[in-house]
N, CA, C and O atoms as a Maestro MAE file, in Angstrom:
{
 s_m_m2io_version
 :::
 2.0.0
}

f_m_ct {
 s_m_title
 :::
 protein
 m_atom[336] {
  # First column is atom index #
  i_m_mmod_type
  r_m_x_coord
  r_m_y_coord
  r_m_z_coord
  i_m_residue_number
  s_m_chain_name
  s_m_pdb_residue_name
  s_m_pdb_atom_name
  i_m_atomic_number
  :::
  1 25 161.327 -86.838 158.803 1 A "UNK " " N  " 7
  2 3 160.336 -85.969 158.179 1 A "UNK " " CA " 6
  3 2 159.865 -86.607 156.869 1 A "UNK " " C  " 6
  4 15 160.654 -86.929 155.981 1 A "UNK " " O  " 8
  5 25 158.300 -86.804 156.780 2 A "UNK " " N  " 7
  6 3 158.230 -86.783 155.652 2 A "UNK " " CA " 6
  7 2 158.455 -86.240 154.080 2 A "UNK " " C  " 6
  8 15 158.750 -85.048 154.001 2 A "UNK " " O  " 8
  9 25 158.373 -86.801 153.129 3 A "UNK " " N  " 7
  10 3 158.839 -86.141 151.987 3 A "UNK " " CA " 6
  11 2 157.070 -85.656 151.074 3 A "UNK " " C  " 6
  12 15 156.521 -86.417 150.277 3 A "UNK " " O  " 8
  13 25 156.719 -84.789 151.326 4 A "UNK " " N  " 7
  14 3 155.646 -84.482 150.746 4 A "UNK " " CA " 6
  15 2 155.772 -84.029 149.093 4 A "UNK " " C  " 6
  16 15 156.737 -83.389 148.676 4 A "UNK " " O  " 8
  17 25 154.763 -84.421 148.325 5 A "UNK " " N  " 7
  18 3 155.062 -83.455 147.091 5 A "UNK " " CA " 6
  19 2 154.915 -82.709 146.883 5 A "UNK " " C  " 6
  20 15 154.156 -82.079 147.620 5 A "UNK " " O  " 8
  21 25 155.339 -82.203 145.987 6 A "UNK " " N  " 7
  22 3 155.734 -80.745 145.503 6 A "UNK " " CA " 6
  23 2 155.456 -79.966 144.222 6 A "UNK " " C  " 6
  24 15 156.088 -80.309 143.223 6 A "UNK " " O  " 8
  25 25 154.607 -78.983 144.131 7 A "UNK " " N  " 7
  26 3 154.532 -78.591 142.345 7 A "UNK " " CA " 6
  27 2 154.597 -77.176 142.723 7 A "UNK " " C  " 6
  28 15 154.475 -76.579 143.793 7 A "UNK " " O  " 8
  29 25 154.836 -76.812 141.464 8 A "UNK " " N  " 7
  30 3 155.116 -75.346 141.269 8 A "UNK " " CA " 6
  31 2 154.443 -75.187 139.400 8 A "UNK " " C  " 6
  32 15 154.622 -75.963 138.462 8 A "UNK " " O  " 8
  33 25 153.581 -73.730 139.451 9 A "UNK " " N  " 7
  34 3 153.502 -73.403 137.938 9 A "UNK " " CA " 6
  35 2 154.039 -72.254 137.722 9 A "UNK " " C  " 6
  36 15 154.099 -71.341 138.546 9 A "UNK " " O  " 8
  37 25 154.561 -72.232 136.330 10 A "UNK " " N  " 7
  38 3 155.330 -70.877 135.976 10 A "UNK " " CA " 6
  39 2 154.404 -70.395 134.723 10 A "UNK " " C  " 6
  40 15 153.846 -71.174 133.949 10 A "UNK " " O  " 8
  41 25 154.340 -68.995 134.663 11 A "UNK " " N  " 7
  42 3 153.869 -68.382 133.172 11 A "UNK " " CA " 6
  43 2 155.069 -67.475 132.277 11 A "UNK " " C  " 6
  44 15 155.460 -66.476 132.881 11 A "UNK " " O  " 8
  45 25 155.372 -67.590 131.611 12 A "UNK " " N  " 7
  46 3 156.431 -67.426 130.607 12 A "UNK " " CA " 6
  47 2 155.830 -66.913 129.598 12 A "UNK " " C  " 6
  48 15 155.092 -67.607 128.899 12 A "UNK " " O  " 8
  49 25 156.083 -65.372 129.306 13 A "UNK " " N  " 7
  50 3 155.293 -64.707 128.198 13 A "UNK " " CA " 6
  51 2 156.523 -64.185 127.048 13 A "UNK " " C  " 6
  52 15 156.658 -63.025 126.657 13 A "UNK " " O  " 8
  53 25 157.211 -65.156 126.708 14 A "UNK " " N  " 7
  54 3 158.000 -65.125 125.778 14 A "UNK " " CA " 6
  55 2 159.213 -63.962 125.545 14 A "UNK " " C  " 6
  56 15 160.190 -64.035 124.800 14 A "UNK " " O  " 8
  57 25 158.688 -62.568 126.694 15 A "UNK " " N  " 7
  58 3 159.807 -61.453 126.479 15 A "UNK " " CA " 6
  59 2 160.918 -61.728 128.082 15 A "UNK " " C  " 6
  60 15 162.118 -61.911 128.288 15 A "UNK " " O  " 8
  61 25 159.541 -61.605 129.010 16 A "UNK " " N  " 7
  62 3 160.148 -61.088 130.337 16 A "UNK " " CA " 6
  63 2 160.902 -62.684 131.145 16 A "UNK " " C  " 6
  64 15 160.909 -63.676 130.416 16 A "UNK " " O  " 8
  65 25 161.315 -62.793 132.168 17 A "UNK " " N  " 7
  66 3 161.858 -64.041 132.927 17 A "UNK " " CA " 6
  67 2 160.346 -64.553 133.476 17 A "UNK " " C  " 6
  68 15 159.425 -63.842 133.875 17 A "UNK " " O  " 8
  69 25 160.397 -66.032 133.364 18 A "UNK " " N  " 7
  70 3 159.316 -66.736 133.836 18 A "UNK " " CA " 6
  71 2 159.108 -66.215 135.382 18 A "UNK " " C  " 6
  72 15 160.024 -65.832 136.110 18 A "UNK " " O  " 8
  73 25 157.707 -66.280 135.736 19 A "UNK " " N  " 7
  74 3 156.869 -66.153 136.920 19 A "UNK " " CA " 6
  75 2 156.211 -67.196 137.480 19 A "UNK " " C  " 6
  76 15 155.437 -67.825 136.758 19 A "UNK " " O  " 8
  77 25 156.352 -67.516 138.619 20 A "UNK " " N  " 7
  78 3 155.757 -68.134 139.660 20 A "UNK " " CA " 6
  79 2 154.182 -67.748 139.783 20 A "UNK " " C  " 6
  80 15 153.613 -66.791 140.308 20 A "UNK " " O  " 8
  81 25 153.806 -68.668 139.218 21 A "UNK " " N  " 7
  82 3 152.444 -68.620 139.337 21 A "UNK " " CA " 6
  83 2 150.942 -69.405 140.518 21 A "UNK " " C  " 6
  84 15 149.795 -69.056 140.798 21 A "UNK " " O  " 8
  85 25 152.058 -70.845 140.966 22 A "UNK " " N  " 7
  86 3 151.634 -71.146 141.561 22 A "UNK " " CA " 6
  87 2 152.718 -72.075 142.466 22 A "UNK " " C  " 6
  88 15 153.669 -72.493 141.805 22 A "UNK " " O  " 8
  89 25 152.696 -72.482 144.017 23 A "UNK " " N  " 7
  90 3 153.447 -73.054 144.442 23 A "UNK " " CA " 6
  91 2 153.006 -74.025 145.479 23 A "UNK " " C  " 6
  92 15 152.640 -73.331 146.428 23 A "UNK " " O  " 8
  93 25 152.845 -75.369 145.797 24 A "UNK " " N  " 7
  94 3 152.379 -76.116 146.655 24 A "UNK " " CA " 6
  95 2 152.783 -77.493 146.983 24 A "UNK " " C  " 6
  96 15 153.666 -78.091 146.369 24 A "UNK " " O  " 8
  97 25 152.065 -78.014 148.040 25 A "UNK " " N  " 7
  98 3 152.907 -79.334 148.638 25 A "UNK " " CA " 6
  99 2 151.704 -80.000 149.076 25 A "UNK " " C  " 6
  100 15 150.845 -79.298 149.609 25 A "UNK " " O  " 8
  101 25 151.527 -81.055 148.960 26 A "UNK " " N  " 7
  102 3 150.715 -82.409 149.592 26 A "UNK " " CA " 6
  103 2 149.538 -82.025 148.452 26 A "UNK " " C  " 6
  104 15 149.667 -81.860 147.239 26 A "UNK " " O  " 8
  105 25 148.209 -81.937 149.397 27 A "UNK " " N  " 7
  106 3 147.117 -81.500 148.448 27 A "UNK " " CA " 6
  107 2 146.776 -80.348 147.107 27 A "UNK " " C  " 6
  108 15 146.052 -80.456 146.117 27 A "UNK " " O  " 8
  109 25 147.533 -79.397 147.531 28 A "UNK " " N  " 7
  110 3 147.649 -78.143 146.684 28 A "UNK " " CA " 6
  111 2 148.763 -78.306 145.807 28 A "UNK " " C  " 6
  112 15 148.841 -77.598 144.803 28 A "UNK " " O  " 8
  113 25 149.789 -79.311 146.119 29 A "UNK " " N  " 7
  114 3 150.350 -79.663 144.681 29 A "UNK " " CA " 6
  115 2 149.615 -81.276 144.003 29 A "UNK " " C  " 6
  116 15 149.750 -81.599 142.822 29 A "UNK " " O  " 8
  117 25 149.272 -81.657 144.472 30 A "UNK " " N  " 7
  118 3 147.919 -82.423 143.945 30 A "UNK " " CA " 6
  119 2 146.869 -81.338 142.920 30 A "UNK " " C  " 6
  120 15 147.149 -81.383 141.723 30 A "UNK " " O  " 8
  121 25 146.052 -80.673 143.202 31 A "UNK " " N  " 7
  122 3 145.715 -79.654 142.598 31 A "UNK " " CA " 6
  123 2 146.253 -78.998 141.818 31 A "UNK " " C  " 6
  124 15 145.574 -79.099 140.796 31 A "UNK " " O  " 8
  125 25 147.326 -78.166 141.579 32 A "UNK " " N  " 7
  126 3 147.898 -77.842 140.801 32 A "UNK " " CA " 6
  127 2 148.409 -78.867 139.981 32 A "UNK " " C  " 6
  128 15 148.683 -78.441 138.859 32 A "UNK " " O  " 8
  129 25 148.687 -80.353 140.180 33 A "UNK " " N  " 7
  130 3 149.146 -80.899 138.653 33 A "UNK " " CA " 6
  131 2 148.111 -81.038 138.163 33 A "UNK " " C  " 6
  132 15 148.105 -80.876 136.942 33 A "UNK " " O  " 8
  133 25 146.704 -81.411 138.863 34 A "UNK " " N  " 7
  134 3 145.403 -81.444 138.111 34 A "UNK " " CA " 6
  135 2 145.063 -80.542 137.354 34 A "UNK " " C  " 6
  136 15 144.815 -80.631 136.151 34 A "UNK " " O  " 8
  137 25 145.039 -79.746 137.940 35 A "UNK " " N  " 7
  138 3 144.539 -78.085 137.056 35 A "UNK " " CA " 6
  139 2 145.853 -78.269 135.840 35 A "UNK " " C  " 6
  140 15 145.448 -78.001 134.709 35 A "UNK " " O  " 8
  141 25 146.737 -78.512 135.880 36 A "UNK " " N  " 7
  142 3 147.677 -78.573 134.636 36 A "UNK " " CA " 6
  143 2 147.184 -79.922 133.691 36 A "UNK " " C  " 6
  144 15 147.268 -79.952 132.463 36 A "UNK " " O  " 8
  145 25 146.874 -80.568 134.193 37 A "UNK " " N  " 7
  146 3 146.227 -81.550 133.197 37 A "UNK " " CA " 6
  147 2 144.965 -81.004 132.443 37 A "UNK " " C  " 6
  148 15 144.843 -80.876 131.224 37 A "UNK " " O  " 8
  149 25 143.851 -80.644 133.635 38 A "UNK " " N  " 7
  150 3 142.856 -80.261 132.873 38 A "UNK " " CA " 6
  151 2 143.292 -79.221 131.464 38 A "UNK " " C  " 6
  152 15 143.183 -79.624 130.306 38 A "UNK " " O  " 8
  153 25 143.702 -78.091 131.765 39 A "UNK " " N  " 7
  154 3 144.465 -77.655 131.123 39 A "UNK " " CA " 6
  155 2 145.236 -77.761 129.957 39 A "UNK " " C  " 6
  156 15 145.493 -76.900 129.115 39 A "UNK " " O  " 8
  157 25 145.594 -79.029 130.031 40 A "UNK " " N  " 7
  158 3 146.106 -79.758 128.891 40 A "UNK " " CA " 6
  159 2 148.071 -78.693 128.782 40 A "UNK " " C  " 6
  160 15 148.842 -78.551 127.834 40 A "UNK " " O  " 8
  161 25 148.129 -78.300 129.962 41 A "UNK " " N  " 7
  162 3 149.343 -77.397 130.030 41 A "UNK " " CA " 6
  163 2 150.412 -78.916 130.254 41 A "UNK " " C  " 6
  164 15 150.134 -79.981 130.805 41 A "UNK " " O  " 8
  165 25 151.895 -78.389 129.465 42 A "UNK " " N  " 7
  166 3 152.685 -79.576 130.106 42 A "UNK " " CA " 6
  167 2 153.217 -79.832 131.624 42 A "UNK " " C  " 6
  168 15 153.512 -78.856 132.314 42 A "UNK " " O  " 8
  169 25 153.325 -81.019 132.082 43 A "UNK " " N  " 7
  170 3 154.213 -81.211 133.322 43 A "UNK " " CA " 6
  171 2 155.594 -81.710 133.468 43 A "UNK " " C  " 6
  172 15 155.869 -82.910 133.502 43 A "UNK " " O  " 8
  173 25 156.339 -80.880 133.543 44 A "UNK " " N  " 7
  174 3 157.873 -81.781 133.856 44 A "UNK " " CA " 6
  175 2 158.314 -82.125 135.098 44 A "UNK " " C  " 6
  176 15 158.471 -81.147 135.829 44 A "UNK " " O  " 8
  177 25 158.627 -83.431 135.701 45 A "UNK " " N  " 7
  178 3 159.431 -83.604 137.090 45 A "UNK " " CA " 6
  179 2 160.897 -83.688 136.906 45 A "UNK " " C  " 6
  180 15 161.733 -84.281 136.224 45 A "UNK " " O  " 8
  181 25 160.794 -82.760 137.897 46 A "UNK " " N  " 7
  182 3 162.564 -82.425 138.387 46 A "UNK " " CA " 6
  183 2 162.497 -81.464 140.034 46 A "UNK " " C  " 6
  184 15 162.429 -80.320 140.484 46 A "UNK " " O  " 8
  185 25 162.557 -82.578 140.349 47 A "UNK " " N  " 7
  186 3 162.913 -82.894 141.858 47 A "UNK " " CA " 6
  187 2 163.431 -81.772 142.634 47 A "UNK " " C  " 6
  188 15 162.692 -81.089 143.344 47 A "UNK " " O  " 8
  189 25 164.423 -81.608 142.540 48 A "UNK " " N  " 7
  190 3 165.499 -80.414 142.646 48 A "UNK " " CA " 6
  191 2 165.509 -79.091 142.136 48 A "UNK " " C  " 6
  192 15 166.011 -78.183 142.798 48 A "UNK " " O  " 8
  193 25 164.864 -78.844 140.717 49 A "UNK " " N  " 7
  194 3 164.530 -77.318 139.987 49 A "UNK " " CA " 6
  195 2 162.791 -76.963 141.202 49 A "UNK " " C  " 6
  196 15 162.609 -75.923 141.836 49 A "UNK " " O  " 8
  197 25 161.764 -78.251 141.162 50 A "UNK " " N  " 7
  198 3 161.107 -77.939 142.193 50 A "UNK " " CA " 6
  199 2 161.426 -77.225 143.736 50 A "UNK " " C  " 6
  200 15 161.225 -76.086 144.157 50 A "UNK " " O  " 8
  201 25 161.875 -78.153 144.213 51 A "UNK " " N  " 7
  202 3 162.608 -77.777 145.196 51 A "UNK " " CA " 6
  203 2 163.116 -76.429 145.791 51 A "UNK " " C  " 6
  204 15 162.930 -75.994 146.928 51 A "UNK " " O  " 8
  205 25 163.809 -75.864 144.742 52 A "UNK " " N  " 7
  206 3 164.573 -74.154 144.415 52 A "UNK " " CA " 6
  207 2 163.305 -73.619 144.319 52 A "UNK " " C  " 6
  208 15 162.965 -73.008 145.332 52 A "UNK " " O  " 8
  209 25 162.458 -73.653 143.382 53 A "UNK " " N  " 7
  210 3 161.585 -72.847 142.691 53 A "UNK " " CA " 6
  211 2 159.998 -73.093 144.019 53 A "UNK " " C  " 6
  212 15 158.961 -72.437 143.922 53 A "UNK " " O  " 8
  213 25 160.159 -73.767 144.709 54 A "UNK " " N  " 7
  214 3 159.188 -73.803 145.835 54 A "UNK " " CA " 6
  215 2 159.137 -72.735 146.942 54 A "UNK " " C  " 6
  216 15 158.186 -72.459 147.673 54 A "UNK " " O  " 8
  217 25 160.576 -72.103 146.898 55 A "UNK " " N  " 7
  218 3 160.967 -70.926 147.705 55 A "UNK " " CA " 6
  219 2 161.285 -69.583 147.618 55 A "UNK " " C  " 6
  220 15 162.100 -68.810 148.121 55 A "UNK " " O  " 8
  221 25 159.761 -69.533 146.270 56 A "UNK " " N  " 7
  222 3 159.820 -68.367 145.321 56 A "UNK " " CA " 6
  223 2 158.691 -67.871 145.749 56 A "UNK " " C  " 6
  224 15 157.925 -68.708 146.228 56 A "UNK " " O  " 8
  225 25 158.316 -66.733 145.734 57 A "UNK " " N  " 7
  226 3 157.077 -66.354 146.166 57 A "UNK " " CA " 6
  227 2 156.188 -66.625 144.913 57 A "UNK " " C  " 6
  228 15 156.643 -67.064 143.857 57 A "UNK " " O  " 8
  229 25 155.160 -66.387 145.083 58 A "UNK " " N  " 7
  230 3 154.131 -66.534 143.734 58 A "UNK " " CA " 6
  231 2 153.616 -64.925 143.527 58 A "UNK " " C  " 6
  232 15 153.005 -64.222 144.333 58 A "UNK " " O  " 8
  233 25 154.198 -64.517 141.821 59 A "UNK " " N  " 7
  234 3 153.571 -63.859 141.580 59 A "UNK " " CA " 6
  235 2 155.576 -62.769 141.527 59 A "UNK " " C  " 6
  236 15 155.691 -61.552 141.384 59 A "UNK " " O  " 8
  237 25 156.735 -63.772 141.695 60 A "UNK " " N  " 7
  238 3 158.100 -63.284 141.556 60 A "UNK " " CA " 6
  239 2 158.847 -63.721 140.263 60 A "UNK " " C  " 6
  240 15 158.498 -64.859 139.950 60 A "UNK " " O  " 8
  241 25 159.311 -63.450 139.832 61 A "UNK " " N  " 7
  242 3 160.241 -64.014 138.681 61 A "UNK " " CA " 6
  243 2 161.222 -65.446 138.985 61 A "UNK " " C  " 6
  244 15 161.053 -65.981 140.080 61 A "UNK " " O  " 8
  245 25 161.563 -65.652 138.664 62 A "UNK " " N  " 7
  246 3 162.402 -67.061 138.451 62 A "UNK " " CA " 6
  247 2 163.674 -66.482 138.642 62 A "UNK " " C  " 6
  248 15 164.124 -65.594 137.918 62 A "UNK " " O  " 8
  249 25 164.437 -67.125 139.904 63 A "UNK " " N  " 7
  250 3 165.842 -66.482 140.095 63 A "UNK " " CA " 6
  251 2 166.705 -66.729 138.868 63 A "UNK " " C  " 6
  252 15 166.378 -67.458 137.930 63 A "UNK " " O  " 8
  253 25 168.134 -65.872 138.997 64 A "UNK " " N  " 7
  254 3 168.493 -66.437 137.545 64 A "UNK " " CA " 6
  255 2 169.398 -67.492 137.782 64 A "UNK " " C  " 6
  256 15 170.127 -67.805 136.841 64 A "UNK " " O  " 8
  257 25 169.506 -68.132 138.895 65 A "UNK " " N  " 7
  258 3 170.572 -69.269 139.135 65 A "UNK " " CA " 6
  259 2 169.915 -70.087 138.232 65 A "UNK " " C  " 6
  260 15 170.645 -70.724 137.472 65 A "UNK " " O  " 8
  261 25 168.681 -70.234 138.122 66 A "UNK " " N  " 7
  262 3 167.818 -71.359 137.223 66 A "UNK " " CA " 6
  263 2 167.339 -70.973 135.789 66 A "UNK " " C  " 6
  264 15 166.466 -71.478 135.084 66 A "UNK " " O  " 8
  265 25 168.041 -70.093 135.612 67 A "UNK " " N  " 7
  266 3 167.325 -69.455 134.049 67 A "UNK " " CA " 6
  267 2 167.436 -70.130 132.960 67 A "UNK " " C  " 6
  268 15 166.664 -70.223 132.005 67 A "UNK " " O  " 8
  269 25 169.066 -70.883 133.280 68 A "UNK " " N  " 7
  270 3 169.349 -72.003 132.231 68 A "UNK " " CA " 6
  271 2 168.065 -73.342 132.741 68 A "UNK " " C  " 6
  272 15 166.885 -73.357 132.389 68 A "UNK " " O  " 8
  273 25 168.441 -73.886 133.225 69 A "UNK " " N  " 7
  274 3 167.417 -75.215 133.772 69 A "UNK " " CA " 6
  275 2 166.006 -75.034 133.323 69 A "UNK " " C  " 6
  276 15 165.259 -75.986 133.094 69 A "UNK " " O  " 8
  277 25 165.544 -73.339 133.161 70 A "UNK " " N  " 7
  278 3 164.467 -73.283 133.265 70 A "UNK " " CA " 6
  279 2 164.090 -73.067 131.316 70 A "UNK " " C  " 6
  280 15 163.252 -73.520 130.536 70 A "UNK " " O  " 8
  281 25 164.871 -72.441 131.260 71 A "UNK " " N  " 7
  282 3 164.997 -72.090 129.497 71 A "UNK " " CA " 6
  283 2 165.356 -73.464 128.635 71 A "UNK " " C  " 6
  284 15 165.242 -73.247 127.429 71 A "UNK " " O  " 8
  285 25 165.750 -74.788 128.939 72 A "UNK " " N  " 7
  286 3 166.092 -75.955 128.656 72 A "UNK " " CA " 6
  287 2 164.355 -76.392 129.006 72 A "UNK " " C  " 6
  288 15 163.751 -76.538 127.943 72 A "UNK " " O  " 8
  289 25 164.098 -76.459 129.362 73 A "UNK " " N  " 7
  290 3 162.831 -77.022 129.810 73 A "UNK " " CA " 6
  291 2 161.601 -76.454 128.551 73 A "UNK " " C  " 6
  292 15 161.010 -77.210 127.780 73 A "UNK " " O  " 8
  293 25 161.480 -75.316 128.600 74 A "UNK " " N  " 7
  294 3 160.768 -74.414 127.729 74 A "UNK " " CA " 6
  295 2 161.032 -74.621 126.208 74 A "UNK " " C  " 6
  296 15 160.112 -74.730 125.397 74 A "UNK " " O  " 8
  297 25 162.425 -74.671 125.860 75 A "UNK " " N  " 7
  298 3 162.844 -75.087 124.455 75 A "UNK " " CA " 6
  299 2 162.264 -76.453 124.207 75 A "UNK " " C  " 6
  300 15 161.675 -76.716 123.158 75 A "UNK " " O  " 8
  301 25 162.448 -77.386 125.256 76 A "UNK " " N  " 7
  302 3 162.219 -78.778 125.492 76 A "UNK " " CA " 6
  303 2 160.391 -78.435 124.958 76 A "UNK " " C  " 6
  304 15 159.982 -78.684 123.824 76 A "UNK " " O  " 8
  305 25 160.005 -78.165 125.459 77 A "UNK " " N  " 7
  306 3 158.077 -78.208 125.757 77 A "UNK " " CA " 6
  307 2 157.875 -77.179 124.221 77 A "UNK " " C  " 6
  308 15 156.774 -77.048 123.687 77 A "UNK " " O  " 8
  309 25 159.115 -76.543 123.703 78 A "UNK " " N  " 7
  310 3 158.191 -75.872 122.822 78 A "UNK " " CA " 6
  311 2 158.745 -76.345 121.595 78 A "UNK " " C  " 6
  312 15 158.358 -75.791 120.567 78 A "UNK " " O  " 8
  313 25 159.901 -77.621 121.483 79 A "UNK " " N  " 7
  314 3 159.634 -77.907 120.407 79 A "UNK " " CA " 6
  315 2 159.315 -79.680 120.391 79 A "UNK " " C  " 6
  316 15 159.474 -80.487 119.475 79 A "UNK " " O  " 8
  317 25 158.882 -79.846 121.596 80 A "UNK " " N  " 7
  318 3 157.473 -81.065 121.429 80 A "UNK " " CA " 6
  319 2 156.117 -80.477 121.297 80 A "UNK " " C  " 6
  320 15 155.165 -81.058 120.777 80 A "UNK " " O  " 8
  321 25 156.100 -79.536 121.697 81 A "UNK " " N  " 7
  322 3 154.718 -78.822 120.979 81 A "UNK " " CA " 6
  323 2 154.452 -78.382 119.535 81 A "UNK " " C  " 6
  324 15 153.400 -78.545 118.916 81 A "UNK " " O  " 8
  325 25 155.769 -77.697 119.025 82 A "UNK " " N  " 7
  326 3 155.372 -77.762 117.554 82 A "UNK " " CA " 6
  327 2 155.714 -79.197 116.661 82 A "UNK " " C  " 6
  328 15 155.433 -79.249 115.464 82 A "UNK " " O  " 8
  329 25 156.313 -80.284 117.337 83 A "UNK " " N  " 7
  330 3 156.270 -81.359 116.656 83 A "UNK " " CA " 6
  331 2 154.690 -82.163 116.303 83 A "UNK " " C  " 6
  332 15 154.441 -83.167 115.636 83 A "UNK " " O  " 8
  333 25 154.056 -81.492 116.855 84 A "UNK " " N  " 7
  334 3 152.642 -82.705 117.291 84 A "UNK " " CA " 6
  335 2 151.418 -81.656 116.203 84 A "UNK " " C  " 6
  336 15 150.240 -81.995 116.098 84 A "UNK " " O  " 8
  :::
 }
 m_bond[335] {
  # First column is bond index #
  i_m_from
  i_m_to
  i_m_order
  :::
  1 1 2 1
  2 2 3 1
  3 3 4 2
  4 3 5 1
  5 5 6 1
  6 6 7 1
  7 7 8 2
  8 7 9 1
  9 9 10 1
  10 10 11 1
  11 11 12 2
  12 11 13 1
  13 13 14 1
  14 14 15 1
  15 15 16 2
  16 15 17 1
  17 17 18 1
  18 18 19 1
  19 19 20 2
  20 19 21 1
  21 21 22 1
  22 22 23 1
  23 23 24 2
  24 23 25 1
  25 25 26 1
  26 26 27 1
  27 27 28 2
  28 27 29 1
  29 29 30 1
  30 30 31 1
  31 31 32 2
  32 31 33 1
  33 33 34 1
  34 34 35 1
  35 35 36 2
  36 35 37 1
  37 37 38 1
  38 38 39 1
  39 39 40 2
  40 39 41 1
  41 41 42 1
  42 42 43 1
  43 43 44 2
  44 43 45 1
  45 45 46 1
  46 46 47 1
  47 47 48 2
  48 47 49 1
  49 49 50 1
  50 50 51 1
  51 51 52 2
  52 51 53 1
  53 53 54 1
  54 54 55 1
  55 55 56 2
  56 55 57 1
  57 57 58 1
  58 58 59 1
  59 59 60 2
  60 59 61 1
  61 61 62 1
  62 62 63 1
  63 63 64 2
  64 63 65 1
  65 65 66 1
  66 66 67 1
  67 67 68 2
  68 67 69 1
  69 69 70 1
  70 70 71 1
  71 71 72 2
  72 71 73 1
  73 73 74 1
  74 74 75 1
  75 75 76 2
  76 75 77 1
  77 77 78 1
  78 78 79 1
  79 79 80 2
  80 79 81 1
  81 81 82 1
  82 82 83 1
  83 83 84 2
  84 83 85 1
  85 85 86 1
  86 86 87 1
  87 87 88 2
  88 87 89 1
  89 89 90 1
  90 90 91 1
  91 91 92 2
  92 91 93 1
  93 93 94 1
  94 94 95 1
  95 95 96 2
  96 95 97 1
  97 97 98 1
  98 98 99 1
  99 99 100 2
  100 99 101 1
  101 101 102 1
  102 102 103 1
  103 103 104 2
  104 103 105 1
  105 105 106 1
  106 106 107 1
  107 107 108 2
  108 107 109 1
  109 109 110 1
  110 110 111 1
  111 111 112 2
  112 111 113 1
  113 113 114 1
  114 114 115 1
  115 115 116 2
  116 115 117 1
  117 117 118 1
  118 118 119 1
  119 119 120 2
  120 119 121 1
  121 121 122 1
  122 122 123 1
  123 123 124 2
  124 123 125 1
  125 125 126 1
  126 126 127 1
  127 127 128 2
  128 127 129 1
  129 129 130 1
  130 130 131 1
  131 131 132 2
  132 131 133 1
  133 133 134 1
  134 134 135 1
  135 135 136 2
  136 135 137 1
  137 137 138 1
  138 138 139 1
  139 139 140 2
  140 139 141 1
  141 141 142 1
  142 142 143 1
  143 143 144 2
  144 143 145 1
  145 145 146 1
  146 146 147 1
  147 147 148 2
  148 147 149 1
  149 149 150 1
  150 150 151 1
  151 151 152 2
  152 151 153 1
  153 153 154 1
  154 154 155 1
  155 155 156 2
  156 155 157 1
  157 157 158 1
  158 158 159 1
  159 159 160 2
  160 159 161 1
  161 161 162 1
  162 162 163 1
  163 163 164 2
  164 163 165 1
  165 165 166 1
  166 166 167 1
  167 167 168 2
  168 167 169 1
  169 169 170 1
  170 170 171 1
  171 171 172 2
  172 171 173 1
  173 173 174 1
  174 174 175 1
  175 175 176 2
  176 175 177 1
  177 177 178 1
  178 178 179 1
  179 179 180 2
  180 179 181 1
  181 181 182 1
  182 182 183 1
  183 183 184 2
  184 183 185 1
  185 185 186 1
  186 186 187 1
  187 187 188 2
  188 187 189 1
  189 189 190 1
  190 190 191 1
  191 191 192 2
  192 191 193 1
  193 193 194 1
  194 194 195 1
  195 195 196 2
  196 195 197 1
  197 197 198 1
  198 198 199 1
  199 199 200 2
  200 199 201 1
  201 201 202 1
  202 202 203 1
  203 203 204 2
  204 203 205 1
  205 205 206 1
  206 206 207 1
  207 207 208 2
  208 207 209 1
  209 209 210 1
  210 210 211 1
  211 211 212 2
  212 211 213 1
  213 213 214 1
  214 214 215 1
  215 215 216 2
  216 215 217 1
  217 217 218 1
  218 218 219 1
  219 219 220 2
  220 219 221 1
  221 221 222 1
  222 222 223 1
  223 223 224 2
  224 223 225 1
  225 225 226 1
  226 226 227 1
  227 227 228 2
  228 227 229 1
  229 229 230 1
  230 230 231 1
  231 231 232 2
  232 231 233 1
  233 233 234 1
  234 234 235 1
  235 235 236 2
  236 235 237 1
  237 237 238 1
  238 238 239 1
  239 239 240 2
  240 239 241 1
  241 241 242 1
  242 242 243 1
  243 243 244 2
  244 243 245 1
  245 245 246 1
  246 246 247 1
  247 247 248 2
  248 247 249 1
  249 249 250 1
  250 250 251 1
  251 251 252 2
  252 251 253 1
  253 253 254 1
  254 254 255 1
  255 255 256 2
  256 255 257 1
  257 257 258 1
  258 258 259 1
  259 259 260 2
  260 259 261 1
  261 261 262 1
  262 262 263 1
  263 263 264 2
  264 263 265 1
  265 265 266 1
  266 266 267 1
  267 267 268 2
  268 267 269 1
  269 269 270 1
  270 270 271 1
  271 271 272 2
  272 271 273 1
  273 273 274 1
  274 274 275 1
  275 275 276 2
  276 275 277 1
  277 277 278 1
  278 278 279 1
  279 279 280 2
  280 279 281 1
  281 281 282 1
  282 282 283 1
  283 283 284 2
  284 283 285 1
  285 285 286 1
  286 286 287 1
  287 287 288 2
  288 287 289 1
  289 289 290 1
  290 290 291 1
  291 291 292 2
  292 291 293 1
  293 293 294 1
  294 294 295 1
  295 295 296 2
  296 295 297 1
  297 297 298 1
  298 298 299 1
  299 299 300 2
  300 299 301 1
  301 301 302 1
  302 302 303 1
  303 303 304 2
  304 303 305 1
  305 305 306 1
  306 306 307 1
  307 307 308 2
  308 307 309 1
  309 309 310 1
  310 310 311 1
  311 311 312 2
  312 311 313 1
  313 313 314 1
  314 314 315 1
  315 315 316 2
  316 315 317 1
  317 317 318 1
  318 318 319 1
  319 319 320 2
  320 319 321 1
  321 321 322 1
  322 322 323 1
  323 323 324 2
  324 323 325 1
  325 325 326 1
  326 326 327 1
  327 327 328 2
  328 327 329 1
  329 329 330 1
  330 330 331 1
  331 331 332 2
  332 331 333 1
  333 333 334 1
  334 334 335 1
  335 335 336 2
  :::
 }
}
């Protein structure tokens, strides 16, 4: 089987657990990293947090097996964002 790629977007409104906002493979995760570029939103690869988070519905919260993985990521993006 091929290994197609994979993206997923989350929205994170600072109170509630991140949401699945968007989820896709081949072309539509093509698209979605685009639209995150245009965007100027960040992208992180991780293979495996993808992976999990691909088998989320869109528009569900972020299980909490990943809350850490996912809250490391966010600290990560939000304090290279206020560095710049």
């Amino acid at each position: 089987m091929q290994n197609r790629k994979k993206a997923v977007a989350l929205n994170y409104d600072g109170a509630n657990a991140p949401i699945v906002t968007a989820v896709g493979m081949g072309i539509i995760a093509d698209k979605i990293l685009e639209k995150a570029e245009d965007s100027e939103v960040p992208v992180v690869f991780n293979k495996e947090l993808t992976d999990l988070l691909c088998n989320v519905d869109v528009g569900d919260a972020i299980p909490t097996e990943v809350y850490d993985a996912v809250a490391h990521i966010i600290a990560y993006i939000t304090e290279l964002d206020s560095s710049l």
